[in-house]
PATILO-370314 format. One record per residue (C-alpha): x, y, z; residue in one letter. Coordinates in steps of 0.25 Angstrom, whole numbers. Example, Ala and Ser with C-alpha at 12.3 -4.5 7.8 and 13.67 -1.06 7.14 Angstrom:
BEGIN
    c1    c2    c3 filo
    49   -18    31    a
    55    -4    29    s
***
This chain:
BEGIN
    c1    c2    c3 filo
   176  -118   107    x
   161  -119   105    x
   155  -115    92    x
   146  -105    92    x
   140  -105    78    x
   134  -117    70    x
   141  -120    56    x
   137  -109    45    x
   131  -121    36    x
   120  -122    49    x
   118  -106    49    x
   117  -108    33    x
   104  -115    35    x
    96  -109    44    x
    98   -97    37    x
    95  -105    24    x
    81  -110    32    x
    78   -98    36    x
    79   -91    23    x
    72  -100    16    x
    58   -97    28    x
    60  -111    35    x
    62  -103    48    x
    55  -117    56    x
    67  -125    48    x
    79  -113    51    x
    73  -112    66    x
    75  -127    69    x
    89  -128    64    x
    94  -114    72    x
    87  -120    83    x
    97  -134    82    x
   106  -126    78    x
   106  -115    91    x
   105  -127   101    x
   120  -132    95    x
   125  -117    95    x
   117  -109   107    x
   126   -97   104    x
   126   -97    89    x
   124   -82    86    x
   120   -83    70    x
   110   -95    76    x
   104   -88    87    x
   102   -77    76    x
    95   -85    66    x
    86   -92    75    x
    81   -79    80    x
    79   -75    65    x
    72   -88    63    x
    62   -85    75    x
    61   -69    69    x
    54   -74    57    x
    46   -86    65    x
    41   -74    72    x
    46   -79    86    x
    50   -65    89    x
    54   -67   105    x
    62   -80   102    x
    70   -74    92    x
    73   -60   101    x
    78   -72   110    x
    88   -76   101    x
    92   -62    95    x
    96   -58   110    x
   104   -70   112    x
   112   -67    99    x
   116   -54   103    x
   118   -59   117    x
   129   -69   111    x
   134   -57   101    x
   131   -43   106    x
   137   -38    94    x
   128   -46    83    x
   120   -35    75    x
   111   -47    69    x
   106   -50    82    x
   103   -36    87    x
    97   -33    72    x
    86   -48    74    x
    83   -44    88    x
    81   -29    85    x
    70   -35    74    x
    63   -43    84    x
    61   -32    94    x
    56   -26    82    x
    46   -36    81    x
    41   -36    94    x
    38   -23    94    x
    51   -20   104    x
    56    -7    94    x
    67    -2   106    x
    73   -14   107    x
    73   -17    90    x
    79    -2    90    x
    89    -4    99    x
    95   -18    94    x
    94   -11    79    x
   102     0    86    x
   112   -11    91    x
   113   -17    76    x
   117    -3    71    x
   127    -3    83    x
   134   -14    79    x
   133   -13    63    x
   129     1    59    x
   126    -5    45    x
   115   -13    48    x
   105    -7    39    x
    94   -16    43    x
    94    -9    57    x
    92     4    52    x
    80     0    43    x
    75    -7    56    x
    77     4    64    x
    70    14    54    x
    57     3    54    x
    56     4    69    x
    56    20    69    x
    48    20    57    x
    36    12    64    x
    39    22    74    x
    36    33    66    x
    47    38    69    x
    51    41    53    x
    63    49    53    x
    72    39    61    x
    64    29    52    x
    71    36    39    x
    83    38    45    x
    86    23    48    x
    81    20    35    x
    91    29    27    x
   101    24    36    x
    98     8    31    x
    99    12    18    x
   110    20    18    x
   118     8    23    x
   110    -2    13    x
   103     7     1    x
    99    -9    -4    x
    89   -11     6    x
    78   -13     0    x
    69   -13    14    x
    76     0    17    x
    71     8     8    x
    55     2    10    x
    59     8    24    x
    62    20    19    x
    51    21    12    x
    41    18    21    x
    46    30    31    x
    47    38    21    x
    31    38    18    x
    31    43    33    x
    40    52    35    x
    43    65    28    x
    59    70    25    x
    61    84    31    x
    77    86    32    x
    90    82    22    x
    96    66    21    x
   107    64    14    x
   102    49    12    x
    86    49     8    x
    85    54    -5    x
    95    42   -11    x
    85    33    -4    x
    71    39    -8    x
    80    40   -24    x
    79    24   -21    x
    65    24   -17    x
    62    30   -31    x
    70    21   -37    x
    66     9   -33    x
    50     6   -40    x
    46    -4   -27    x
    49     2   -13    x
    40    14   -13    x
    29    23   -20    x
    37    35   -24    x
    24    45   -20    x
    24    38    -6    x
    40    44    -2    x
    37    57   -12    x
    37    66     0    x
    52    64     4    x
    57    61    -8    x
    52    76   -12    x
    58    79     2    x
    71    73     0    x
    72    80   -14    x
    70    94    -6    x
    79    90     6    x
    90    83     0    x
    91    88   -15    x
    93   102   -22    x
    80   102   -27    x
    73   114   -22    x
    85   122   -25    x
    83   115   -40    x
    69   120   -40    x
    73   134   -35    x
    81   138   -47    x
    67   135   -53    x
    60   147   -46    x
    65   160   -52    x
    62   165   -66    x
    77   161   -73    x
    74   146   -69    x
    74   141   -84    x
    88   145   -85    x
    91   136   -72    x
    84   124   -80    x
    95   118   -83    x
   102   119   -70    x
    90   114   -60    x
    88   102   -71    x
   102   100   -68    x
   100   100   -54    x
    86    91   -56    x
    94    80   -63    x
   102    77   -52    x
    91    74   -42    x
    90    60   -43    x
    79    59   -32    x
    72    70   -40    x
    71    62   -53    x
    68    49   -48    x
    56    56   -40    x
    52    60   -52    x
    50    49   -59    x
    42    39   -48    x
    31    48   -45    x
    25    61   -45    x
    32    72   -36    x
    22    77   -27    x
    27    91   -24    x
    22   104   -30    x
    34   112   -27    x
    42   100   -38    x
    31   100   -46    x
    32   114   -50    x
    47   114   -51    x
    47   102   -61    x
    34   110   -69    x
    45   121   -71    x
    56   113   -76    x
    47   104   -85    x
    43   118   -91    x
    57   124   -93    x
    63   111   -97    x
    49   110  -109    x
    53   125  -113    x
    68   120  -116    x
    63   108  -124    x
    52   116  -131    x
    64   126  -136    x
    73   113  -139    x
    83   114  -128    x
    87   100  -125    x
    95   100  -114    x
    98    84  -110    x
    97    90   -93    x
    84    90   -97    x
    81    74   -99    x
    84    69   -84    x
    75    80   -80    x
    64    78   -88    x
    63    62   -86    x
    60    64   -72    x
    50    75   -75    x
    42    67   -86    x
    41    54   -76    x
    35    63   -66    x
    26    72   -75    x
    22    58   -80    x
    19    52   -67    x
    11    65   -62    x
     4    62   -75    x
     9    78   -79    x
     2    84   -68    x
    10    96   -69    x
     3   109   -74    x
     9   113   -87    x
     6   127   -94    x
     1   129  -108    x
    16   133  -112    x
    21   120  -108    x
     9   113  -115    x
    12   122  -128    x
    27   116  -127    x
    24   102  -124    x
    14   100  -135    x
    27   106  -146    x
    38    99  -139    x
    27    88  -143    x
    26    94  -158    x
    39    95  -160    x
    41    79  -156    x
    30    75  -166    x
    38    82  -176    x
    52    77  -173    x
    48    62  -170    x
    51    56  -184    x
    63    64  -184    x
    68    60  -169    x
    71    75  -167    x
    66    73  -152    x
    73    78  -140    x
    71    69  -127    x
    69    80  -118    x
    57    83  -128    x
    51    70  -126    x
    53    71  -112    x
    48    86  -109    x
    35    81  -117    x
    36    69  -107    x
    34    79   -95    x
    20    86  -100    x
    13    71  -105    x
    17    56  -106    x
    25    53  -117    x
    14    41  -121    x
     4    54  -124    x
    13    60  -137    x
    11    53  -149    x
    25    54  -153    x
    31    44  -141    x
    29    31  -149    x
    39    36  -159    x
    49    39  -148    x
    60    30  -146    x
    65    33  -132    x
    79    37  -129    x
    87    32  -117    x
    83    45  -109    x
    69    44  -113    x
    66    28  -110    x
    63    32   -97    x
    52    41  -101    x
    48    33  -110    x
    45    21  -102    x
    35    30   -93    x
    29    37  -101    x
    26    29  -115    x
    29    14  -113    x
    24    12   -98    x
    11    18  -104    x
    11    11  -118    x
    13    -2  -106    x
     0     1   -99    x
    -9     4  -111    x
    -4   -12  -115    x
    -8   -17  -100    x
   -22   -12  -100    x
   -24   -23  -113    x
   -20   -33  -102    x
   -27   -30   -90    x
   -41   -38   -85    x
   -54   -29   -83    x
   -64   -37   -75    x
   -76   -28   -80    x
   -80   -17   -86    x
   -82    -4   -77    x
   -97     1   -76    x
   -97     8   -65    x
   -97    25   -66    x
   -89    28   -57    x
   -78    18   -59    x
   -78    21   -75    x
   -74    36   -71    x
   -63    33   -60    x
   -58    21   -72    x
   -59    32   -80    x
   -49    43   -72    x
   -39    30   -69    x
   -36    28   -83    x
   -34    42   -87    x
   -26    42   -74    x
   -20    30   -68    x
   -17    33   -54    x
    -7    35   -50    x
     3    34   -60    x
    15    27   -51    x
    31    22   -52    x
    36    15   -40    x
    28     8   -29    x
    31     3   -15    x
    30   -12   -15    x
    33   -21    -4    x
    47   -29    -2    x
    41   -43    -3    x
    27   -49    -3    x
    21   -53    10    x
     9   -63    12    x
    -4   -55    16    x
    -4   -55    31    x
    10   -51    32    x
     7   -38    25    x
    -5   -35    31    x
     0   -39    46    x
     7   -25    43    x
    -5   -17    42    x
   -10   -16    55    x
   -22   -22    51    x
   -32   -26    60    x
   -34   -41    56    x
   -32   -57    63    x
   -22   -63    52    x
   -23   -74    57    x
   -37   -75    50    x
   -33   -69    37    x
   -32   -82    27    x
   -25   -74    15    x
   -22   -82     1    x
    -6   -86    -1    x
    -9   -80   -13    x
   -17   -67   -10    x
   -27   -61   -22    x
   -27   -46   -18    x
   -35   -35   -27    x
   -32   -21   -27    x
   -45   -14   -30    x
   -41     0   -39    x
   -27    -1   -41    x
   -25    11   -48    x
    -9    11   -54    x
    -6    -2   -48    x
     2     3   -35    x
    -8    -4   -24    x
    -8   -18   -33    x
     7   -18   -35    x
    11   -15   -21    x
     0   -25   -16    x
     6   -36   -25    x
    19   -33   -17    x
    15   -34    -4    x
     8   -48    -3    x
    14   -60    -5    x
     8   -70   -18    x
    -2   -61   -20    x
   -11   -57   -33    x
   -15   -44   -34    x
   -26   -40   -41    x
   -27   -24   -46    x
   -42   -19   -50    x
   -42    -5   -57    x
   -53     3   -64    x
   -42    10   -72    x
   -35     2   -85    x
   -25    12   -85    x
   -20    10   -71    x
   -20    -5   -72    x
    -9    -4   -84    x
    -1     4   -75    x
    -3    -5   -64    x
     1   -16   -72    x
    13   -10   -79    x
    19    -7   -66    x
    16   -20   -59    x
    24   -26   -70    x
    34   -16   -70    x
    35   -20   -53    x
    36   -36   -59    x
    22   -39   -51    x
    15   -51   -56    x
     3   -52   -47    x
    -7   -43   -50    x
   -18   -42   -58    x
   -23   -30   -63    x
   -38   -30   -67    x
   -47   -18   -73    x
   -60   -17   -68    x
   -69    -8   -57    x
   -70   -14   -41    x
   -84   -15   -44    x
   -82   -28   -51    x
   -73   -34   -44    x
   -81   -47   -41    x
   -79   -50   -55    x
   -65   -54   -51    x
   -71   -64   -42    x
   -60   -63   -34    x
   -59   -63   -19    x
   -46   -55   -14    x
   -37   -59    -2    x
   -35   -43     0    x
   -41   -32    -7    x
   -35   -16    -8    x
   -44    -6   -14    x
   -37     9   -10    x
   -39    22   -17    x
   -51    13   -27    x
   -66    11   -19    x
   -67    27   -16    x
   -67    29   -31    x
   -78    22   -34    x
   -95    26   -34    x
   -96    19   -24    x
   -84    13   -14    x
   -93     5    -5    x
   -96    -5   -18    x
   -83    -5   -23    x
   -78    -9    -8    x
   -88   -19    -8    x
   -83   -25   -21    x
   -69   -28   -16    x
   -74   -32    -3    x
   -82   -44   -11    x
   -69   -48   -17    x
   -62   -49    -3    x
   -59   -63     2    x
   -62   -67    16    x
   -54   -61    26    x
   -46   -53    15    x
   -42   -39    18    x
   -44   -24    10    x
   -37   -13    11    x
   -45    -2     6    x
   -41    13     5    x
   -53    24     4    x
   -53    40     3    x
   -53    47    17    x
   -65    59    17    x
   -57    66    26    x
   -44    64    21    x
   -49    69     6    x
   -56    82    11    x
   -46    91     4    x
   -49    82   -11    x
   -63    83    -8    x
   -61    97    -8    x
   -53    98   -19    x
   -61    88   -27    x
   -74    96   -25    x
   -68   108   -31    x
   -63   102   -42    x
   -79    96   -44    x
   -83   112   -42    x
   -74   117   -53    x
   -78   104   -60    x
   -64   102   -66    x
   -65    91   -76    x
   -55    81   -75    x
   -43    84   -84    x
   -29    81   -83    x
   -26    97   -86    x
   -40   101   -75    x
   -32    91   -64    x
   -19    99   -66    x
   -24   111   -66    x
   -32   111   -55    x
   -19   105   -47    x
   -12   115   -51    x
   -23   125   -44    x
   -21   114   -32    x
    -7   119   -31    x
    -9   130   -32    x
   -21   136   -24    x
   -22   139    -9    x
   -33   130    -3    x
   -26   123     9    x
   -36   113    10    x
   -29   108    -3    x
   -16   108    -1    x
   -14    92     3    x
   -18    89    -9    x
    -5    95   -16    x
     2    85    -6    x
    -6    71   -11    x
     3    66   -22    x
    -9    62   -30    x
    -9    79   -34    x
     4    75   -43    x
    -2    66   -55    x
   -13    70   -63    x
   -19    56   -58    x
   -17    59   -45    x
   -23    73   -45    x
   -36    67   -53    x
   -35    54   -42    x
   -35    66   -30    x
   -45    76   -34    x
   -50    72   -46    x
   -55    57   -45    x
   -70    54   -52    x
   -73    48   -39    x
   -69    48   -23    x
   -76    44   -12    x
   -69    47     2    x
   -73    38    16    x
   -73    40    30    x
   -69    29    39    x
   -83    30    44    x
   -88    25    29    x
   -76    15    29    x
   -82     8    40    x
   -94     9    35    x
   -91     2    20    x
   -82    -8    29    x
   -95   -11    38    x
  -103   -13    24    x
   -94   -22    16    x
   -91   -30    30    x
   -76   -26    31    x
   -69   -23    42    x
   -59   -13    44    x
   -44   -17    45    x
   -34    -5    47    x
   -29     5    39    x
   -16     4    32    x
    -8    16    30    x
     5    15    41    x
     4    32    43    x
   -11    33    45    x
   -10    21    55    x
     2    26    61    x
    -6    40    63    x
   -16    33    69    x
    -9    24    79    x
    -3    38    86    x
   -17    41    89    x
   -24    26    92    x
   -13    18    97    x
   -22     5   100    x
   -21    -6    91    x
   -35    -6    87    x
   -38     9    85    x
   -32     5    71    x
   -45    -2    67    x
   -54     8    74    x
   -61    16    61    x
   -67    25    73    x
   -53    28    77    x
   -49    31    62    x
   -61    39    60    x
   -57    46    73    x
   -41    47    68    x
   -45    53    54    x
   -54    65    61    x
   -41    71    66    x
   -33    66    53    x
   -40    70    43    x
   -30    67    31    x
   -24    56    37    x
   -32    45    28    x
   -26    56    15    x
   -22    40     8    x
   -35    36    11    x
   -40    26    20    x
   -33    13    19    x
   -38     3    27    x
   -39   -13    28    x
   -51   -21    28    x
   -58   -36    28    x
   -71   -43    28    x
   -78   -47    40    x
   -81   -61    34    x
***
C-alpha cells in the first residue's frame, strides 16, 4: 500500500519554518516534500497556507480545492479556502465554504467570527452580532472575538432581549484594552433595560413611600453586575439613570446623616462614588444635601483621632467630591472595602501631582489664547477616562494605513523601522496610547498645553505598561524647538482651539518629514450649529465659568423645551463637568467648512488623503460608489449639504506634503 503522508518529523519542520516567518525556507521543503506524496492531505494543506501569507492567493485556492477534493470531509481545508475567497473579494463563495466548516464541525468558532466579518463589511450588523455571540459562546477566550464584537457594536444599536450579550459586554468592561467604555455605552445601557430588572428597580423609585423601599431596590441594584461594573469605566450617559441614582445618592446621605449604617449600602455606594468621580460630580445637588455633606464632613473631623468613622461615611462624602479634597483623608488608613476608592480618588491623584515634577516643558507659553485654554485643561483634564481600545499587536506603518482607504502610492512611502510619531494636543492620553499600540517599533511623542493632563496620561501609560512615549509640556506654536521631523503627525480635537488654527497647522506641518502623513480632525460649522446656538446664549446671559454655573445651566438643558437642543443631551460629553465645559463652554472654538479645509490644505501645500471614520465613509459610499468620489472635497461638500450632522465627531481626515 502506498503511503500517503510523509513522517511526522517532516510535517514537524515545515510547521516549525513556518512559524518561525521563513515561508521561502517552509515552501521549498513542502514543495520536495509534495513531489514524493502528490496526495498528502496535511501537505497540500500547509503549502497552501505557505502561499496565504506569500500572498499568492490563486495558487493556494489551487491547493485548498485539491485537499478537499482528496477529503470532502476535511473542515481545515473548506475553513483556508473559505479565507482565500475572502481575500479575493469572492464573499458568496467564503460564505458558503465557512457554511460547509460549520456543517461538518458546529464548533468551529473561527467560522462564526469569519462569517460575522463578512456580514459586518456588509453592513449587515445584526447577523454580524449574532455570529459573533455565537463564536464566543463556544470560546468566551477568544480574545479577537470580542474586538469583533466590539466593533459592531459601535454600529449597531440593541433593540430586543439576548440571553447571551450582557455577559459579553460585562467582559468588555472588564478588560482595560479591547474598548473605550463610552464607545459601546448605548447598548450596554440597552442591555441593562432589555435584559435586566432595572426599570422595574427604578420604578419602586417613583412614588412618594420610595425611601421605605430603599433598602429593597439597593438590594435589587447589588445584583446587577453589568450595572456596577458600568459604573465604574465611564460616565453613564442617560438622564432617565442619572436621576434615578441623584434619588438614591440623597436617601442613602439621609440614612448616613441620622447614623443608620446599613453594610447594603457599601457595594452600592462604591459604584456610585467611581462614577460621580468620573462625571467629575456633575450631578445637581440641593442645598440640603450640601448642609449634610458638609456635617457628615464635621462629624469626621471630629472622630478622626478617635477612629469612630463609619465607611459608608467616608464613602457617601466620596459621592458629593473627591476624597483627595477633605483634609482628613491623609489620616485615613483604608479598609479592605475602601482600597478600592481610595486608590481612585486619593493615591491616583497624590500619583499625578508627583508626575508633573517629571515631565519636560519645551518652553514657556506666551501666547493668550493658549494660556487660557492651558488654563481650562488644568482645572479640567479632559476627559477623565478608564479603559481604552488598543490594538492586538503593533503593525509597521503601511500595514495600518493600507487599512484606511487612503488615497496614497505605498510604494512611494519610505517610512523609518523605527517611526517617531507626535500627537499634537493629547489631552488625557487616550490618542497617544492607542497610537503607541498600533504601530510597530514606534516612538510616540505626546504634546499638551495642560500639566494636569499629561500626569494622567503618563500615570495611565504606565498603568497599560507602554514604554514609548514621551510626554512633553508645551504650546504647538514652538514645536520647532523640538527640532524634530515626525514620520506621521496627529493633531485631532487641538488646532480649532487655538487664535489662530491656520499658524498652529502650519507649525506641525514644518515638522513633518518628507512624504510623512497627518491625520488632522477640525470642528464642522454645520455639524455644531445647535453648540453655536447654545454657546451664544450662554455668552448673552454672560454666565461666568464656574463649576456650580456649568451644572446649573445643564440642569436648565435637561430641562427646557427648545428642540433645537435636545442632541446635545445625547453627546456624552454633557455627563462630566469637563465635558460640559469642553462642549459649550470652551474659551476658544473655531468651526471649518470643507471649503476652508481646502483652502489651509492649498496654503500649507498639503494634499488631501481621505477621511478616516468606517461610518462616515460607509454613509458615503451608498451614495458615491466610484472609487475616487472618496477624495473628491466637492463631493464631500456636496454629501454634507444633505447630512448635516454627519461630521458631529469632527472632520477627520489624512493628509501629506506635496514635496
Amino acid at each position: 500500500m502506498i503511503k500517503e503522508e510523509p513522517d511526522k518529523n517532516i510535517i514537524e519542520q515545515i510547521i516549525f519554518l513556518f512559524n518561525k516567518k521563513k515561508y521561502l525556507e517552509a515552501l521549498d521543503l513542502s514543495n520536495r516534500t509534495i513531489s514524493d506524496y502528490p496526495n498528502s492531505i496535511l501537505i497540500n494543506n500547509i503549502s497552501g497556507v505557505i502561499h496565504t501569507e506569500l500572498k499568492n492567493y490563486f495558487l493556494a485556492k489551487k491547493l485548498f480545492i485539491k485537499v478537499i477534493n482528496l477529503n470532502p470531509k476535511y473542515n481545515d481545508g473548506y475553513y483556508n479556502l473559505a479565507n482565500i475567497y475572502n481575500k479575493l473579494g469572492e464573499e458568496d463563495n467564503a460564505i458558503k465554504n465557512y457554511e460547509k466548516v460549520i456543517e461538518l464541525d458546529k464548533s468551529y468558532y473561527k467560522a462564526y467570527n469569519n462569517l460575522g466579518n463578512i456580514f459586518r463589511k456588509r453592513n449587515l450588523n445584526k447577523k454580524a452580532l449574532d455570529y459573533y455571540i455565537q463564536t464566543l459562546t463556544i470560546n468566551p477566550n477568544y480574545i479577537r472575538g470580542f474586538y469583533n464584537l466590539s466593533g459592531v457594536l459601535q454600529h449597531y444599536i440593541l433593540d430586543e432581549k439576548n440571553k447571551y450579550i450582557n455577559k459579553f459586554l460585562l467582559y468588555l468592561l472588564e478588560k482595560k484594552i479591547i474598548v473605550r467604555p463610552n464607545a459601546i455605552a448605548t447598548n450596554v445601557i440597552n442591555g441593562l433595560f432589555l435584559n435586566t430588572n432595572l426599570k422595574d428597580n427604578f420604578f419602586l423609585l417613583e412614588n412618594n413611600i420610595y425611601p421605605k423601599n430603599l433598602d429593597k431596590i439597593i438590594e435589587l441594584l447589588n445584583k446587577n453586575k453589568l450595572l456596577l461594573k458600568f459604573m465604574k469605566v465611564c460616565p453613564i450617559s442617560n438622564y432617565y439613570i442619572e436621576k434615578n441614582f441623584i434619588k438614591i445618592r440623597n436617601e442613602i446621605l439621609n440614612q448616613i446623616y441620622n447614623l443608620n449604617f446599613k453594610n447594603i449600602y457599601l457595594k452600592f455606594l462604591i459604584s456610585l462614588s467611581a462614577q460621580c468621580f468620573l462625571n467629575e460630580y456633575v450631578y445637581y445637588e440641593t442645598d440640603e444635601e450640601r448642609f449634610k455633606v458638609n456635617t457628615i464632613n464635621e462629624r469626621i473631623k471630629k472622630n478622626i483621632n478617635t477612629k469612630e468613622i463609619n465607611d459608608l461615611e467616608i464613602l457617601i462624602l466620596s459621592c458629593y467630591s473627591p476624597l483627595y479634597s477633605f483634609d482628613w483623608c491623609k489620616k485615613i488608613n483604608p479598609s479592605n472595602e475602601l482600597k478600592e476608592t481610595f486608590i481612585l480618588q486619593y493615591r491616583n491623584y497624590n500619583e499625578e501631582k508627583k508626575y508633573i515634577q517629571k515631565i519636560k516643558s519645551i518652553s514657556k507659553i506666551n501666547d493668550k489664547i493658549s494660556i487660557k485654554v492651558k488654563n481650562q485643561y488644568e482645572e479640567n483634564p479632559y476627559p477623565r477616562w478608564t479603559n481604552l481600545g488598543l490594538s492586538i499587536e503593533p503593525r509597521v506603518i503601511n500595514e495600518v494605513i493600507e487599512n484606511i482607504n487612503l488615497n496614497v502610492d505605498f510604494k512611494k512611502l519610505n517610512f523609518s523601522k523605527n517611526p517617531e510619531i507626535l500627537i499634537a494636543g493629547c489631552g488625557t492620553g487616550q490618542h497617544a496610547i492607542t497610537t503607541a499600540s498600533k504601530y510597530k517599533n514606534s516612538e510616540i511623542f505626546a504634546l499638551d498645553l495642560s500639566f494636569n493632563s499629561l500626569s494622567y496620561a503618563k500615570r495611565k501609560a504606565e498603568e497599560l505598561n507602554f514604554k514609548n512615549i514621551n510626554f512633553i509640556q508645551g504650546d504647538l506654536l514652538d514645536l520647532r524647538k523640538l527640532d524634530k521631523k515626525f514620520d506621521i503627525i496627529e493633531s485631532v480635537g487641538v488646532l480649532h482651539h487655538m487664535a489662530d488654527p491656520l499658524v498652529g497647522w502650519e507649525c506641525i506641518t514644518d515638522c513633518l518629514k518628507k512624504d510623512a502623513l497627518m491625520l488632522i480632525g477640525l470642528y464642522s460649522e454645520k455639524a455644531r450649529e445647535n453648540i453655536v446656538n447654545i454657546r451664544e446664549k450662554i455668552n448673552s446671559l454672560r454666565i461666568k465659568i464656574t463649576k456650580k454655573n456649568i451644572i446649573n445651566f445643564r440642569k436648565d438643558i435637561f430641562e427646557n423645551n427648545i428642540t433645537a437642543w435636545d442632541s446635545v443631551k445625547f453627546s456624552p460629553d454633557f455627563y462630566s463637568t469637563s465635558g460640559v465645559r469642553d462642549l459649550l463652554f470652551h474659551v476658544q472654538e473655531h468651526r471649518f467648512t470643507i471649503k476652508k479645509i481646502r483652502s489651509h490644505m492649498n496654503k500649507l501645500g498639503l494634499i488631501f488623503l481621505g477621511f478616516e471614520d468606517t461610518y462616515v465613509l460607509d454613509r458615503f459610499k451608498k451614495k458615491y460608489n466610484q472609487t475616487n468620489d472618496l477624495y473628491d472635497l466637492d463631493k464631500w461638500e456636496d454629501f454634507e449639504k444633505n447630512n448635516s450632522r454627519i461630521f458631529s465627531g469632527m472632520y477627520q481626515f489624512w493628509c501629506k506634503k506635496i514635496n
